[in-house]
N, C-alpha and C positions, 0 to 999 in steps of 0.2 A: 387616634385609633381606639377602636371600643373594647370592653372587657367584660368578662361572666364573671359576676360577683358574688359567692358565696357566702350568708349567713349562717351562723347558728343563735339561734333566740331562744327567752324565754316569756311567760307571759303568764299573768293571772286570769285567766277567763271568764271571769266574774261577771263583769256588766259586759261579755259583746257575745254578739248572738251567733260564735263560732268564728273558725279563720275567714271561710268565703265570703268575700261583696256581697254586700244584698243592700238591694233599693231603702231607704230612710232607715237603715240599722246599724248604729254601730259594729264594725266586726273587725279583725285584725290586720287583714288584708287591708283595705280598705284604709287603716290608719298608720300601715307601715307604709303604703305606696305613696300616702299624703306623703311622709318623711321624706322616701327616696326624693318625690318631684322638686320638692323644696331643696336638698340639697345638691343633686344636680344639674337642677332648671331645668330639667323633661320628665313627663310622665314616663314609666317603666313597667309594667306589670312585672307583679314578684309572684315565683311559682313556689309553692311551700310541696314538701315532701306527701302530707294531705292534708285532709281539710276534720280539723277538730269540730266538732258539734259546739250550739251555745252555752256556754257555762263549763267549758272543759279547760281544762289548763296544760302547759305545755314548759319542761324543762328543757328540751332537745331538740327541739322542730329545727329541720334546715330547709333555708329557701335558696332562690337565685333569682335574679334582676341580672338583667345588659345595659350597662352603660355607654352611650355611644360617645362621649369624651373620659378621658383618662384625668377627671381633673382631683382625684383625690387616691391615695395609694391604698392600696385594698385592704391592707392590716389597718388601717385608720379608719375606715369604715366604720366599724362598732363604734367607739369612742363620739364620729363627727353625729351618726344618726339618731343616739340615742339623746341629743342638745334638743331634738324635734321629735321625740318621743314621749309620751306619758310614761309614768314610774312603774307603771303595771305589764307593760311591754319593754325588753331588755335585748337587745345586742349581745351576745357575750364574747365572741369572735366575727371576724370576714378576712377574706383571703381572694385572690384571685382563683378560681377555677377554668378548669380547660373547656371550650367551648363544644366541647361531649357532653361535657356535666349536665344531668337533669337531675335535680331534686327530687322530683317525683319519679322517673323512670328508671334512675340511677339506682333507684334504692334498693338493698335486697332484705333486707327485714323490718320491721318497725314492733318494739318494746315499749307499753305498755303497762302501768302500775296504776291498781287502783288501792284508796287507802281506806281503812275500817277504825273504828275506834268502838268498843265494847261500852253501851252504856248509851242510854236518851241524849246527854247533856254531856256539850262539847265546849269547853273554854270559846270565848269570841275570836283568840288568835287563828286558832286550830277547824273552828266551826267552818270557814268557806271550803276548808279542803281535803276535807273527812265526811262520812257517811255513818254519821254516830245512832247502833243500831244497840239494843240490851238484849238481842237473843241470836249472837254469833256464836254458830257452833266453835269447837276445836279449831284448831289449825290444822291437825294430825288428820281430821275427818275432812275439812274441806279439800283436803290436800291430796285424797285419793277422789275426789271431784276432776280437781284439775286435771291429772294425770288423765284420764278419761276424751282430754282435749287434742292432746300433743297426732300432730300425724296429720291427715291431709285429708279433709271433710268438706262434706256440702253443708253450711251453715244456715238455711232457709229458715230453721226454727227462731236461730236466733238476731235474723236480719228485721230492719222495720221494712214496715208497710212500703215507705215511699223509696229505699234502696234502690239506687239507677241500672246497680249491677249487674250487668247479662248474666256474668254466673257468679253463683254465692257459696264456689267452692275455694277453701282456703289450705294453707299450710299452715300449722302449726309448734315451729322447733322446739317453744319450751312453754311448759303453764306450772305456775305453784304456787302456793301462799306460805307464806312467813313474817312471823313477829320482828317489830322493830320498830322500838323505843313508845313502845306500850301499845303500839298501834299493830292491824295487822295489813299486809300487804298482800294484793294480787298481784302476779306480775305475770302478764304474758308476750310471749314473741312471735310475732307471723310476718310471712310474707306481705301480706296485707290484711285489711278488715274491714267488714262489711261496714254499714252506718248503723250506729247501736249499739254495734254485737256485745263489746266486752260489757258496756254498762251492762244489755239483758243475759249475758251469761253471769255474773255477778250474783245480779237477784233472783237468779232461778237455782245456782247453788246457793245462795243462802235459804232460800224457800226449802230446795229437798234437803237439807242439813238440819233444817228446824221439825221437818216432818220425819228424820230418819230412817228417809227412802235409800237405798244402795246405791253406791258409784255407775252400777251398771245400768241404774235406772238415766243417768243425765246421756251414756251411748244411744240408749234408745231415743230417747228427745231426739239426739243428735239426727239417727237413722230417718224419721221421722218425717225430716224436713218439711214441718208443720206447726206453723207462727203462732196458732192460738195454743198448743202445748208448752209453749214459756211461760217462764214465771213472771214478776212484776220485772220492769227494768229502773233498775240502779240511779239514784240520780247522779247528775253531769258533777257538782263538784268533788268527789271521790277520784276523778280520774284525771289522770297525766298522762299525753306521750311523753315519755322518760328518755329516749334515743333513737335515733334513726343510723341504719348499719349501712353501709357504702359497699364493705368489702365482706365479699361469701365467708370468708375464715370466722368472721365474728356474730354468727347468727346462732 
């Protein structure tokens, strides 16, 4: 009898060109589905909660894969997949799920952090996963940026060009920035997000915090919903999905 197999992963997203498959590209999908085949002799498609861009990394992503034999216990999962995994892709849990469960459809929020470090020159540890910038405003000023975000917006300005989304209207429960451990952190929460967005929200507050335009100037951008009115976009390794929320109470 078969089962819906629940992951949670983590992953450096360094060399693959984002979670989805794509024709002669390394991507992470792609290299966890290798694992699963290998370990339960069938292909699986594994559905990840969404699809990270290339160069993004991921502490939280959860996927799901169906097994059509029971031939390994679902808490054992992590542990057997990660023996066919590279070091840069992690396992951290699996469990059986109810066969309701969608990764993707299931979800009712997804969190977001992107990370800053004040200064050109970033140690080599810290360099793949930091955006080391020498002219980040305050935290105190970016932070009435953020606030600016929270609520439920048509995000057009800050969607790309190629965005499949019919609509590019979003929810957003929580946006702010805060120091920690010398670094500064974005961290935002929505129901979902467009492809881009937080990278080009990122470097368009930083752009109007350098320029010393008003919080109320980033509402209007917002109003706008007009692509060439964003600022530069962010590059991919600053960002993390950090968690993905299951249940309403935690968004």
């Amino acid at each position: 009898m078969g089962m819906r197999i629940r992951l949670l992963l983590a992953y450096d997203g360094t060399r693959y060109c984002g979670w989805q498959r794509q024709p002669d590209q390394a991507t992470v999908q792609e290299t966890l589905e290798a694992a699963v085949a290998k370990l339960i002799g069938e292909e699986a498609p594994v559905i990840a909660s969404g699809r990270t861009d290339s160069g993004v990394h991921a502490r939280g992503q959860v996927c799901h894969f169906d097994a059509a034999q029971a031939s390994v216990p679902p808490e054992k999962y992590s542990l057997a997949l990660n023996r066919y995994l590279p070091r840069d892709i992690r396992i951290l849990e699996s469990g059986r799920a109810d066969e309701t469960f969608h990764a993707r459809y299931s979800a009712v929020a997804r969190e977001y952090r992107y990370y800053l470090l004040r200064g050109r020159i970033a140690d080599p540890f810290a360099g793949r996963y930091v955006y080391s910038h020498s002219q980040i405003p305050p935290v105190t000023v970016l932070d009435r940026y953020a606030a600016m975000l929270v609520g439920t917006h048509d995000f057009t300005t800050f969607s790309a060009a190629g965005d499949p989304s019919e609509s590019k209207t979003r929810r957003i429960y929580a946006a702010s920035f805060f120091p920690e451990k010398g670094q500064v952190v974005f961290r935002i929460v929505g129901n979902a997000f467009l492809w881009r967005m937080v990278r080009s929200l990122v470097g368009t507050i930083l752009e109007l915090g350098q320029n010393g335009v008003s919080a109320e100037q980033l509402k209007e951008l917002i109003a706008a919903r007009d692509r060439s009115m964003a600022g530069p976009t962010a590059p991919p390794r600053g960002l993390f999905l950090h968690k993905v929320m299951y249940d309403a109470g935690t968004a």
